[in-house]
N, C-alpha and C positions, 0 to 999 in steps of 0.2 A: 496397601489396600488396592483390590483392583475391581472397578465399575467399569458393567459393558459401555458402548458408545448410545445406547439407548436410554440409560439410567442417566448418565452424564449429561446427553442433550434433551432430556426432558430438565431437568431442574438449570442447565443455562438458558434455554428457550424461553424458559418463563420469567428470566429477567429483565423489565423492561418492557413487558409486550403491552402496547394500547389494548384496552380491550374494546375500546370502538372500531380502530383500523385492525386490529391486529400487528399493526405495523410498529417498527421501533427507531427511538428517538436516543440514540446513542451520541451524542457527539462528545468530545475529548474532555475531559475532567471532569465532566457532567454526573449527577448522582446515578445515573444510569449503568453510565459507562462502568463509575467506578465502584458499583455494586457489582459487576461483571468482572471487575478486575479482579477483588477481592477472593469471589468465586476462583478466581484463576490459582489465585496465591494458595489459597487454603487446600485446591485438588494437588497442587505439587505435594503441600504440606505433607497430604497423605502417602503419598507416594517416597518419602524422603528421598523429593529431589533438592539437589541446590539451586536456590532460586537467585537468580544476579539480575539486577537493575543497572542503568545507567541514568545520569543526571537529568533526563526529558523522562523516566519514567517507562520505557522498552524494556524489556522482561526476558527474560530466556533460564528457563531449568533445567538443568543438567542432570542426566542419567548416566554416571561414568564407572561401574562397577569395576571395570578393568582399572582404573585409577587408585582402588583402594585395595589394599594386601588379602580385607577380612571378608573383599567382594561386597563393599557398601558403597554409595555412593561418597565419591573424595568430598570432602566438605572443605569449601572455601568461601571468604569473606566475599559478600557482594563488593565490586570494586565502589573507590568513590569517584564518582563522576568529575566530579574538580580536579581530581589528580593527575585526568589524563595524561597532562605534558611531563608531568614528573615520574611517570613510570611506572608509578604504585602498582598498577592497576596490571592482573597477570604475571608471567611467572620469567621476567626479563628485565631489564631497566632501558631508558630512554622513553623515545614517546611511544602512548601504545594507540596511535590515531590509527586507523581501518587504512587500505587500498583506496587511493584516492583522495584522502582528508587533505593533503596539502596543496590546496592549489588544485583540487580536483574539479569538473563538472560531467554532468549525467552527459552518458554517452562515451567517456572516455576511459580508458584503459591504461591505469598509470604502470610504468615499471614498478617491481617489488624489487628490491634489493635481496640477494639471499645468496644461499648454495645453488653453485651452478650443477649440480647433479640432478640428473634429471629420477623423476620417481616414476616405477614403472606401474602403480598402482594408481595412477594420479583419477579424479571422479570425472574428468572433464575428456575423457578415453585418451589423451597423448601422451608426451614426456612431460609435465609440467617440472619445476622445478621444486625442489624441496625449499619452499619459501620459510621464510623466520619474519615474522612481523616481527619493528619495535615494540618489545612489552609483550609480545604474545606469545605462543606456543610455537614448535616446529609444526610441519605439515603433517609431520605420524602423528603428532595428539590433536590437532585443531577439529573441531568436534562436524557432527552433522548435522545440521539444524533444519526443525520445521516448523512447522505453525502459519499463525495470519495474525488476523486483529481483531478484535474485539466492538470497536464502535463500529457506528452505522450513519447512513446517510438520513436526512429525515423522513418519517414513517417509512423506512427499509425494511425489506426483508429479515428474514433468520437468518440465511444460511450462508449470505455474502462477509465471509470473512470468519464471524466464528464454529462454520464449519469446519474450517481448517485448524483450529486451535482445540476442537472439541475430536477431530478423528487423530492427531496429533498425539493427544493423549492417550486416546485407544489405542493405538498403534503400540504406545509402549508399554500398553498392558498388555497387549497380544505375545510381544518381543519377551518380556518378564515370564509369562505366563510357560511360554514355549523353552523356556531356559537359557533359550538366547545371552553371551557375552559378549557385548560390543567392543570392538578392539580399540576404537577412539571413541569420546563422549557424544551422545545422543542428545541432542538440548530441543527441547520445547519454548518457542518462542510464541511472544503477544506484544506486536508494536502498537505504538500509540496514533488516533488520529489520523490513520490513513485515509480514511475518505474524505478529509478536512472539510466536514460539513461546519465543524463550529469556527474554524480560523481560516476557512478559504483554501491552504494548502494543501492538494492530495501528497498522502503518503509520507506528512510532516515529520513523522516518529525516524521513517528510517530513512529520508533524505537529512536530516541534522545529523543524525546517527553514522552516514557515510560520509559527513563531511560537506556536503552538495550545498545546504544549505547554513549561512553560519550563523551561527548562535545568536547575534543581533538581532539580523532580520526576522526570524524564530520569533525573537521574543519579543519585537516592536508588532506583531500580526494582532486584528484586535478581530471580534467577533463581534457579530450584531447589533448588540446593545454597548459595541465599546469598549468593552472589556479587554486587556490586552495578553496572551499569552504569558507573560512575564506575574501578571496580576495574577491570572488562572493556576500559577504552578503556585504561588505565592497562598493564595486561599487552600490549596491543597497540600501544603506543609511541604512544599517541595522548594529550595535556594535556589533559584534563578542563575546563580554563580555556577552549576556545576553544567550546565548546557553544553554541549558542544562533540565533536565527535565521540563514537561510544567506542570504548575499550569493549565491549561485546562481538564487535566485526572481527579483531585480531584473534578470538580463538572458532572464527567459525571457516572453517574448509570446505563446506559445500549447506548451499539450503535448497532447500525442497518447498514449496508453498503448494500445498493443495488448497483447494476454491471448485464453490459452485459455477458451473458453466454460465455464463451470461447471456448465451443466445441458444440458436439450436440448430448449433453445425456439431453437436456432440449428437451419435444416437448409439454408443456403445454406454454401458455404464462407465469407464472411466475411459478417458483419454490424457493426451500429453501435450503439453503447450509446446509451437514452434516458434513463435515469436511475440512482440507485443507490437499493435499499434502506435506510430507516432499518435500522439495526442498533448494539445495544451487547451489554456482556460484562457480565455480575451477580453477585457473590460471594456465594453462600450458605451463611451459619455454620450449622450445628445443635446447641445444644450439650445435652446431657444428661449423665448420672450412668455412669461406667466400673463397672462388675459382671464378677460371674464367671459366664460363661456355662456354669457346670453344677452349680450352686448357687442363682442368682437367679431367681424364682419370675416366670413369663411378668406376671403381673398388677403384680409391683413393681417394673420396669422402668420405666427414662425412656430409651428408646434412641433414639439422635437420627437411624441408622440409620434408621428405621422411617419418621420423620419428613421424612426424604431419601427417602424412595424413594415413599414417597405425592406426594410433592410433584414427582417425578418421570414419576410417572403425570399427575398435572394437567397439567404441562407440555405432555406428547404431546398430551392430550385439546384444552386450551383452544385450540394451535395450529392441531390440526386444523378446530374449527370457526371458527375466523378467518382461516382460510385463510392463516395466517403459518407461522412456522419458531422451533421451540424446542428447543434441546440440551443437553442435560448432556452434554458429553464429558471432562472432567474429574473427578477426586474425590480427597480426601486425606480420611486418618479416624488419628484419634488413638485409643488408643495402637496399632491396625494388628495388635492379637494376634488370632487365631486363635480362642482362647481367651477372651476377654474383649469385655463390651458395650462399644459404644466411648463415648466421653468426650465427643469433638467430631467433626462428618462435616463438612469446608468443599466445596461443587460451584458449578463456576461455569457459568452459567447463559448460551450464545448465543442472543441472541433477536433475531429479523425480521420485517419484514412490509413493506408494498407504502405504506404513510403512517405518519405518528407517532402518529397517534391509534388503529388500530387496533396499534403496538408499546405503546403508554402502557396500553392498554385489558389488551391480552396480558398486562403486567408485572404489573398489576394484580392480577388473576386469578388468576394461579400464587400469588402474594406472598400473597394473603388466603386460598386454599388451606392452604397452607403452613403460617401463623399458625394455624388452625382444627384444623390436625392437631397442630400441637403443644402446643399446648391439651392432648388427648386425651390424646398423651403424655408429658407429662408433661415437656415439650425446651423450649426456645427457639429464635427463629431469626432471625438480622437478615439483612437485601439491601441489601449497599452495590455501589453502579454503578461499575466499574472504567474501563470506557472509553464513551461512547456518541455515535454518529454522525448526526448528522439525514440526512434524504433529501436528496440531491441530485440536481439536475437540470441537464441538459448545457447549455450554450447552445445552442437552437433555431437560431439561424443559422448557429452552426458545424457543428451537427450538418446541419444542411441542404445545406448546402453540400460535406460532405465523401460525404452521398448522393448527391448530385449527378455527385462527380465519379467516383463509383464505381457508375454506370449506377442509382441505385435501390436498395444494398442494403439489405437488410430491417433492421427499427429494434428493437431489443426492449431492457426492462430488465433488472437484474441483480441478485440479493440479494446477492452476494460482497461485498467492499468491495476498496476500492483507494486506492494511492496518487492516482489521478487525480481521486478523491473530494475528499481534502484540498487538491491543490490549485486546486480547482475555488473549493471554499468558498473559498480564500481569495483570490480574484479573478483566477485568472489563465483564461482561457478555455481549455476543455480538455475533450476526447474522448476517445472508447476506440472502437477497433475490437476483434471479437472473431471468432477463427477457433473452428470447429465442433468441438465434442468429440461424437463421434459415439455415445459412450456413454450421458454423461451423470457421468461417477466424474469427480471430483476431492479432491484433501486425501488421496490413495491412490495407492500406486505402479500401479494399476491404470487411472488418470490418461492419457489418451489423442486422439492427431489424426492425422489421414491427412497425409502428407508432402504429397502433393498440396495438401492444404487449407491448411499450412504455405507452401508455394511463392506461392498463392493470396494470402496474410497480405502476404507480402512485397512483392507486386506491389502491391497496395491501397496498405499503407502506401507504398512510395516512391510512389506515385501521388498519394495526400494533400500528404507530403512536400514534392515538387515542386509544388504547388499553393501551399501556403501559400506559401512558400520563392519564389515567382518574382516 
């Protein structure tokens, strides 16, 4: 069955939407999220795709007509997540952990063990090698993958993330439609928790997924009210025991993430990503002395307060002249009375910039700020780094190439982060296209793109698509 991109995004759009803000409250295992999910599952359905999960609940559907004799989609068992080390999982034995799962971290580039024959077809435009993951496919069949995600940061936008899983589809209705046989499988992906609004970790789904983050720490992460990822998969009928690198990395050979533009250095309808900003999340404790605020004298106060919001002010300032990006959008303060100095202010601190040396330099800055004022006041203050992302940068020949096939369009970077970040770092070659948000808002239900420029999205990517794919 095939629905345009218009039919599609009207019935997921309206999953989840406030209708005070307009805005949406997606976070990870939330009924939201996974009424969105489900949507997800049931559009493969129609499509008879194969839909594979791994043990955190990462999704990808495969469209591999060339795999089957009768020209259907090859039908294979979702792997189980548990069995990764055993092999089960794919069409190989040994372990079928991703690029990177052993001993891997973002940013690094592990060896693949494989055929030293180089492929002249390779996505990434060189000789790449004809890689064999354990457990997985050779490099001829290991598939193309795209998609994004499906949750949202709180009261977000539409189009941050399930546009990309909503033009994804279209695309390979388009592909279908036009008679297109893709020579390796096309898979449709939907990771989980990427913006980890509910558990704190960006990109949670596919950093466990590559291995980056491990399954422990994963699932000791609590959310707001406590709650702990372990618990969350647990209430969602999902075994906690199967966590851990996805057997999905080893049959994917290139991914594509298209996403709405986050700012407005796009003014073409689609463009292509050149790199990603270094960017991390910083916990800032303050702690000082609880008082009564109509009794304790201005001068014998230790209010950590005070201490947060000066350091708050630097923030803005040192950003500004480094020409990076620093946020507090967060803040919890103990004990939260009205009435009373607080005790403890914890803020957590988004910080970017364009290299690592001028985010290192940024951190810097704020951090010895901070120390200096609380000195004054009479507080303390620790910065423990909760998540942090190195820069990455796309592969040049695949971003070249997929200019190419899309007449020239315009190349720019991104300070957002993304799944296609992580799995970038962790060796698989991989791109973003980005359609125009003409505004410039996202992380707001005020988060915006011309349908037109959407339509535009879909074209490109199945165009990419069909590129790699032939």
């Amino acid at each position: 069955m095939t629905l345009s991109f218009e039919s599609l995004w009207a019935v997921q759009s309206a999953i989840g939407r406030d209708p005070d803000t307009g805005g949406y409250t997606r976070g990870g295992w939330t009924p939201t999220e996974r009424e969105a999910t489900h949507w997800f599952r049931a559009e493969c359905a129609t499509r008879d795709l194969t839909l594979e999960s791994d043990g955190l609940g990462n999704l990808i559907a495969w469209w591999d007509p060339a795999g089957d004799p009768r020209g259907k989609p090859a039908l294979r068992p979702a792997p189980r997540a548990g069995n990764v080390a055993s092999g089960t999982a794919g069409n190989g034995s040994g372990s079928a952990g991703p690029p990177g799962a052993s001993g891997g971290v973002a940013g690094h580039r592990p060896d693949v063990a494989g055929s030293a024959e180089p492929s002249s077809g390779s996505p990434d435009g060189g000789s790449r090698s004809a890689l064999y993951l354990p457990g997985g496919e050779p490099a001829a069949r290991r598939g193309v993958v795209t998609g994004s995600h499906l949750d949202s940061v709180i009261d977000g936008g539409a189009f941050d993330g399930p546009l990309g899983v909503v033009s994804a589809l279209a695309a390979v209705d388009r592909l279908r439609a036009e008679g297109f046989v893709p020579r390796v499988p096309i898979g449709v992906g939907a990771f989980v928790e990427e913006e980890g609004s509910r558990f704190g970790m960006p990109c949670l789904g596919s950093r466990v997924a590559a291995g980056v983050l491990p399954a422990e720490k994963a699932l000791a992460l609590t959310d707001r009210q406590g709650v702990s990822l372990r618990r969350a998969l647990e209430d969602d009928g999902t075994d906690p025991a199967g966590v851990g690198p996805s057997p999905l990395l080893a049959k994917m050979g290139t991914f594509v993430e298209l996403h709405v533009e986050q700012g407005r250095g796009l003014t073409a309808p689609v463009g292509v990503a050149s790199s990603i900003w270094p960017h991390g999340r910083y916990r800032f404790t303050f702690t000082g002395e609880a008082n009564h605020a109509g009794t304790t004298l201005m001068e014998d106060r230790h209010d950590p307060m005070l201490t947060y919001a000066m350091t708050a002010l630097a923030a803005n300032k040192q950003a500004r002249l480094a020409g990076a990006r620093a946020t507090f959008g967060r803040l919890s303060v103990e004990p939260n009375g009205t009435n009373a100095v607080p005790s403890t202010v914890t803020a957590w601190l988004d910080a970017r910039a364009a290299d690592t040396a001028t985010l290192e330099s940024l951190l810097a800055a704020i951090t010895r700020q901070a120390v200096e004022r609380a000195e004054r006041d009479g507080t303390t203050v620790v910065v423990t780094p909760e998540s942090v992302s190195p820069i990455v940068d796309f592969p040049a020949g695949l971003r070249d190439r997929i200019v190419g096939v899309l007449d020239g369009a315009p190349v720019l970077p991104t300070g957002a982060g993304h799944d296609a970040g992580v799995f970038s770092a962790a060796g698989v070659p991989t791109a973003m296209l980005f359609v125009r948000n003409p505004t410039g808002i996202s992380h707001s239900p005020a988060e915006f793109a011309e349908e037109d420029d959407c339509l535009a999205g879909v074209e490109a990517l199945a165009a990419v698509l069909k590129d790699l794919a032939k």
